[in-house]
C-alpha positions, 0 to 999 in steps of 0.5 A: 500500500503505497501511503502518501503524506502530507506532513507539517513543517517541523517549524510548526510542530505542536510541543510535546506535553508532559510525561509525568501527567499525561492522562489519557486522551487528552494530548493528540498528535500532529498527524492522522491516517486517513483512507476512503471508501465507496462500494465503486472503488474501495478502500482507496488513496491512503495518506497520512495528514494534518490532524484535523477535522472531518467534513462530514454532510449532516446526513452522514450515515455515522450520525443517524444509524450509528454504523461505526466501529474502532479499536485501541492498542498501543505503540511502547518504547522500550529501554533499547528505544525501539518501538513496539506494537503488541499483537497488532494482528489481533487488532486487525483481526478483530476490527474485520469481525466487527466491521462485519458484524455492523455490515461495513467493509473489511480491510486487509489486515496487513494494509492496517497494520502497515498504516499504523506503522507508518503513522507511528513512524512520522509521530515517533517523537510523541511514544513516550519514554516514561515507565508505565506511558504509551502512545495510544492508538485509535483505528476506526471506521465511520459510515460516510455516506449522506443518506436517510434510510436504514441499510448499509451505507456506500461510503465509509472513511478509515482513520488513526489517531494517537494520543500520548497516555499515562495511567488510565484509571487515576488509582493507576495499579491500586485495586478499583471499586466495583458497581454491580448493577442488575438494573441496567444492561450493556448486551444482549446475546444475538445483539453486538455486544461482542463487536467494538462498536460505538453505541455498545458504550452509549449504551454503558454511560448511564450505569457507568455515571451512577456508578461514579457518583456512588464512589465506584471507577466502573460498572459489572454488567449481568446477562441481559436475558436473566441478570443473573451471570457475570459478563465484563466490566465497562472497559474491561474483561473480568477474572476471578481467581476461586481457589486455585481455578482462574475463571473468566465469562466464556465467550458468548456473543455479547462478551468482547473478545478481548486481546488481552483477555486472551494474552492472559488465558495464555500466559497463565495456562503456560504456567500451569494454572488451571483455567475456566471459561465458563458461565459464572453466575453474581451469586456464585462469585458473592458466596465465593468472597463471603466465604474467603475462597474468592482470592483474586478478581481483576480486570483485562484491556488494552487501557489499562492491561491488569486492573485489580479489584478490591472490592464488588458492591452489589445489592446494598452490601460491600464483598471486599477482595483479598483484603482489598489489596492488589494480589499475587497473580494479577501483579505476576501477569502485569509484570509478565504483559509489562515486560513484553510489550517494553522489551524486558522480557523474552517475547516466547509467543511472538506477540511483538511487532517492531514499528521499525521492522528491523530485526523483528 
């Protein structure tokens, strides 16, 4: 794919914000991808360019019927320097089944993963050097096409954008408090939970804002069918450590398939833990922390890799975790993550992909 680029001059390149206070989010880069679409040509003329605005008609297809999707990863600078993607193929793969789930055109996923290279490449200077920073990259699809009427639009654009980012959550790795709400739903199995699609977190905002305002950093949300079992958190995979038994929601249709869900069901099978994924009802992971056999419970994503939990609220009643402190396996898989996506641990299941390309 032959990527034209439409740089700034680098006398007026925006200044580089503060690593120590990034956040996450907030700072975006001078430069974005962007790439058209329409059913007559298809994906076509690929360029890198000034961060900007789109010119969207308002009755643009992305405004009405919501046909968008994106995806998140990130961009490492290792303590050699070098710059690293981890599992981007993942990303690809899992842009694909969304855009075909939301009736959207798919992309080749080596074109996609070229696209972030190159993007990455030109704004290399903004990938932080800080522990514990990265640059975050946002692919997404938008719906283009101005029309009325419901059926897939004809016109789509791809983009990238990247922002420099800390710590997601502000407790960083402190175990967070979790909502379980049993009023509201995020997915219905047959709906699109399991697509990364915009309207799945429209649809979160509301139970996510109660939870805010009753102290709580995110919401568990239950089946939508009986509220009854466990499915994921609002940004976040969900795993409970029972015992000597790691158990996560098995993937059923309205579940995310997190990479880094995976990434951890991977490493932890290689240790030698055993490992469920299954249906696990609210009740069951109550009783297991009432009576001291839940050991662990922590949260999977890209943002912010492990999130341990110290505690769930549901019902009216507290059920702190492993006495409210971070523990021993989800530290060990954010360390092992960690270590490979900066370079400082051995890269056994080829997960790593070098923006440079050289010697990867």
């Amino acid at each position: 794919m032959e990527i034209q680029k439409l740089l700034k001059n680098k006398d007026n390149l925006k200044p580089l914000p503060d690593e120590s206070c990034l956040g996450f989010g907030i700072h975006f880069t001078d430069h974005m991808f962007r790439m058209d679409y329409s059913d007559v040509k298809g994906w076509h003329e690929p360029k890198i360019t000034v961060y900007g605005n789109f010119h969207l008609d308002p009755a643009a297809v992305v405004l009405h019927y919501g046909q968008a999707i994106f995806e998140g990863l990130k961009a490492y600078r290792g303590s050699d320097k070098r710059i690293r993607l981890f599992r981007p193929k993942e990303n690809a793969k899992r842009l694909n089944r969304s855009a075909w789930r939301m009736c959207m055109p798919q992309m080749d996923e080596d074109a996609f993963i070229a696209a972030i290279r190159e993007l990455v490449q030109v704004e290399s200077r903004w990938v932080p050097s800080l522990k514990g920073t990265s640059l975050y990259i946002r692919p997404f699809i938008i719906a283009s096409e101005p029309f009325l009427g419901v059926r897939p639009a004809k016109k789509y654009i791809f983009s990238i954008i990247l922002t420099p980012v800390g710590a997601y959550y502000s407790e960083g790795f402190n175990p967070v408090k979790i909502f379980v709400t049993d009023k509201f739903v995020r997915a219905a199995k047959g709906g699109v939970g399991e697509a990364k699609t915009a309207g799945n977190y429209a649809a979160s905002l509301m139970a996510s804002e109660e939870a805010k305002k009753l102290g709580f950093t995110q919401v568990l949300w239950l089946d939508a069918a009986q509220r009854k079992y466990v499915e994921e958190v609002g940004t976040m995979n969900i795993f409970f450590l029972i015992d000597d038994t790691l158990v996560t929601p098995a993937l059923s249709g309205s579940i995310l398939p997190g990479i880094t869900r995976d990434s951890v069901l991977t490493l932890s099978r290689d240790w030698g833990i055993r490992v469920e994924e299954r249906p696990i009802s609210i009740d069951e992971v109550m009783n297991s922390a009432e009576s001291g056999h839940l050991k662990e419970c922590f949260g999977t994503g890209t943002a912010a890799v492990i999130s341990p939990v110290g505690s769930l609220y549901y019902k009216g009643k507290s059920y702190e975790v492993n006495g409210g402190k971070t523990g021993e396996l989800a530290e060990r898989l954010f360390d092992e993550i960690t270590g490979i996506q900066y370079g400082e641990k051995d890269d056994r299941f080829g997960w790593i992909e070098f923006v440079d390309q050289a010697g990867s």
